[in-house]
N, C-alpha and C positions, 0 to 999 in steps of 0.2 A: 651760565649757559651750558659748562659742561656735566656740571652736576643735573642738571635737567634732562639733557643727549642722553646720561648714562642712566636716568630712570626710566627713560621709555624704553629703551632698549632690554632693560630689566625685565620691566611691564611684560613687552613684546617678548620675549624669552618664556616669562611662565603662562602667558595667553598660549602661546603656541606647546609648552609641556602640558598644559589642563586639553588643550583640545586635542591632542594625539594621543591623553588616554582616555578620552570620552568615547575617541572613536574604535580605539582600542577593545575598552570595556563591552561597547555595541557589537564587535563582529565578532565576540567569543560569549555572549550571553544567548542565552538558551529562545528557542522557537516556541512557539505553540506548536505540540506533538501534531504528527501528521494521524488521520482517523481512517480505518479500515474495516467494512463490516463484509467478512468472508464466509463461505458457506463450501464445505465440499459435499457435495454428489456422491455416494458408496456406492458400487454396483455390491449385491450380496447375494447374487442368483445362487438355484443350486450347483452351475456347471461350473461354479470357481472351486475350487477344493481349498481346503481349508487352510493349506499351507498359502498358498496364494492369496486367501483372504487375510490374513496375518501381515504380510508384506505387503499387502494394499494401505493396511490401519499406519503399518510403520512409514511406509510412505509420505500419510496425508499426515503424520505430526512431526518427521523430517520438513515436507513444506514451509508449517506452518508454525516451524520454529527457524529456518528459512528467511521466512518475510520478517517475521519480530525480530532480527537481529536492525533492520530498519522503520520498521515501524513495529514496536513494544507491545505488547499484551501494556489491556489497561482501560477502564473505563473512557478515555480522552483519547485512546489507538487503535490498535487491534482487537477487535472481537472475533471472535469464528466461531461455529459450529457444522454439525455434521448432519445432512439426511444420507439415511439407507435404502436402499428398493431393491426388490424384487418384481414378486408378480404387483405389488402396489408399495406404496411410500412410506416411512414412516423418520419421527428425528430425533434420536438418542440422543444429542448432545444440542441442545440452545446456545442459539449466540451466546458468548460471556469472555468479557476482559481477562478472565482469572486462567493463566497461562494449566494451570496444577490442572483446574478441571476441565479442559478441554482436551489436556493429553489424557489425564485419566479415562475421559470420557470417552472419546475414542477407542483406546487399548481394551475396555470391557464392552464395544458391542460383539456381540454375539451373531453369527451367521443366519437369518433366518433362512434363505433357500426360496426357492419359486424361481419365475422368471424372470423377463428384465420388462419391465414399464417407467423407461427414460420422460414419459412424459409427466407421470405420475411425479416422478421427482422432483424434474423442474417448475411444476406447481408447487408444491410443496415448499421448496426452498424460496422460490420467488413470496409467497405469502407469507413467509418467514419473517423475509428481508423488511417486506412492506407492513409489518404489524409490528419488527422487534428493531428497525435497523436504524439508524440515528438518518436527520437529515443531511447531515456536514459532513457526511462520510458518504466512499464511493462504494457499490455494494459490486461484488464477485461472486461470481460461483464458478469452481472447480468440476466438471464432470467425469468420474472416471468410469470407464464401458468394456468391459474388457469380451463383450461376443453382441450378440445384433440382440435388440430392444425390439423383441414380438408383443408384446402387449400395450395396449393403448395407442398402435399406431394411427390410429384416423386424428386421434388430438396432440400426435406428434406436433408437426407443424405448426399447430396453436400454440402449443406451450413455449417453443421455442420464440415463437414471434411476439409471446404473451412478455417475454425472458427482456424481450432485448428493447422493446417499446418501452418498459419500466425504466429502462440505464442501466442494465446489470452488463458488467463484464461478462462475458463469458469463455471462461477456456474449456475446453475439450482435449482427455486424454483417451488416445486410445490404445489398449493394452490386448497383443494377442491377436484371437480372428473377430476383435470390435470391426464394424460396420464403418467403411473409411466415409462413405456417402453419408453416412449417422453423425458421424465426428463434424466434418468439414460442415453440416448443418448446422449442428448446434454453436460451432464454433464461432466470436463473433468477426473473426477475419482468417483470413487462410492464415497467418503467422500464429492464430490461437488454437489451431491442431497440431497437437503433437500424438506422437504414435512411437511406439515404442515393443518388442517381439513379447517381452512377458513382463510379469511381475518380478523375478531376480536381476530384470537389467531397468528397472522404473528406476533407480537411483541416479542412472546414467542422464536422465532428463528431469532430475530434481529442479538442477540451478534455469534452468529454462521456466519452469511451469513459476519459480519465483522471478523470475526476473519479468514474464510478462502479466502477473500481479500486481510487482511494485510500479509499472510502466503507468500505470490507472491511478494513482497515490499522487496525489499534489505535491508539490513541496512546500515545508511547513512554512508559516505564517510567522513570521520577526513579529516579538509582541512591542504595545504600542510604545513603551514606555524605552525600549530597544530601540524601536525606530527615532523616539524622541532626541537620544543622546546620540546618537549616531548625526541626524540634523543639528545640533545645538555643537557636535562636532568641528563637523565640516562649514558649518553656518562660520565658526570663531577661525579657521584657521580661512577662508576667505576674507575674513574681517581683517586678520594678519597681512594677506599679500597687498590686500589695497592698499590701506597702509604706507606699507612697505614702498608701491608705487610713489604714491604721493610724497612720500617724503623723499626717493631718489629725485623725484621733479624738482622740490623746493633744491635739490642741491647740487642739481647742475642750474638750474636758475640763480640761487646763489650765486655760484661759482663761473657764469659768464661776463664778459668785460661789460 
């Protein structure tokens, strides 16, 4: 009987050492990456000057190295790309996972000059999103304005309304004498306008413009197999407590007159 007593208790010993590291093993094993498909907005008028247009470019891959510190460059995370505008749109950089060419790609556009057609861009990106952007991923766009958006105003309000019926985030930066009434429109809530005096103090509203990116980001998904041991865990060490019940029952049952 006591050689019995001291094998279950054995038993019950390494039951409960397998089940505290299954569940162990389950809440330090890795997620399904979280998926981001970002787009920034360039203002590249002619009224930016050229040093200004430099610390716009270093700005949006500050961002958008930023956000990949929590969600990675990578076919399965992060993608971003860039549109430009002027007097009309155009997109130097395609969505792409690959961290190398999206900094690169950025740092080599080139200023073209004109003037600003905000809407033009937000077309542009939005069709981007909807022909290159994954389904499982939440799409963003970035606006940056740094003076008032004269061109294409009658399809302003379209575009924008076009923007945000699709499910695109949208933040609005505005930099300088940007149009606050332009900003707080595009923006998809008053907490998605920020504004800021020039381009030499954008850094000061870096961690802002990522933190209400990463706000849009799901948290990742425990893969199946995660989930399984983590339940096959908790499943065994409730199997232990009961147990454990049942057998204190038998021994104060026992142990009554």
């Amino acid at each position: 009987m006591l050689q019995t007593l001291a094998c279950q208790r054995e038993t019950l010993r390494l039951a409960r050492f397998v089940a505290l590291v299954l569940v162990l093993i389950a809440a330090t094993a890795p997620s399904r990456a979280a998926t981001l498909d970002l787009m920034f907005v360039m203002d590249e008028a002619g009224g930016l000057s050229s040093a200004d247009f430099f610390l716009q470019k270093s700005f949006v891959r500050s961002v958008a190295d930023g956000v990949a510190v929590d969600v990675p460059f990578g076919a399965d995370g992060l993608r971003s790309g860039a549109v430009a505008y002027g007097s009309s749109a155009r997109r130097p950089v395609s969505l792409t996972g690959d961290a190398s060419i999206f900094d690169n790609g950025v740092a080599s556009i080139l200023q073209a000059g004109g003037a600003r057609c905000v809407s033009c861009a937000l077309d542009e990106a939005r069709s981007h999103l909807a022909g290159a952007g994954r389904s499982s991923a939440p799409d963003v766009i970035v606006l940056l304005l740094s003076g008032l958006s004269n061109v294409g105003t009658d399809r302003f309000a379209g575009a924008v309304a076009s923007a945000k019926a699709a499910g695109i985030g949208l933040i609005a930066v505005g930099v300088g004498n940007a149009d606050p009434v332009q900003v707080n429109a595009v923006a998809s809530s008053p907490n998605d306008a920020l504004f800021v005096s020039s381009w030499s103090a954008a850094s000061g509203i870096q961690d802002d413009v990522v933190e209400r990116i990463l706000v849009r980001v799901p948290e990742p998904i425990p893969e199946p197999a995660t989930l399984g041991l983590l339940a096959g865990g908790l499943l065994l060490l409730t199997g232990i407590a009961a147990h454990r019940r049942r057998s204190n029952r038998r021994d104060l049952t026992a142990a009554s007159p």
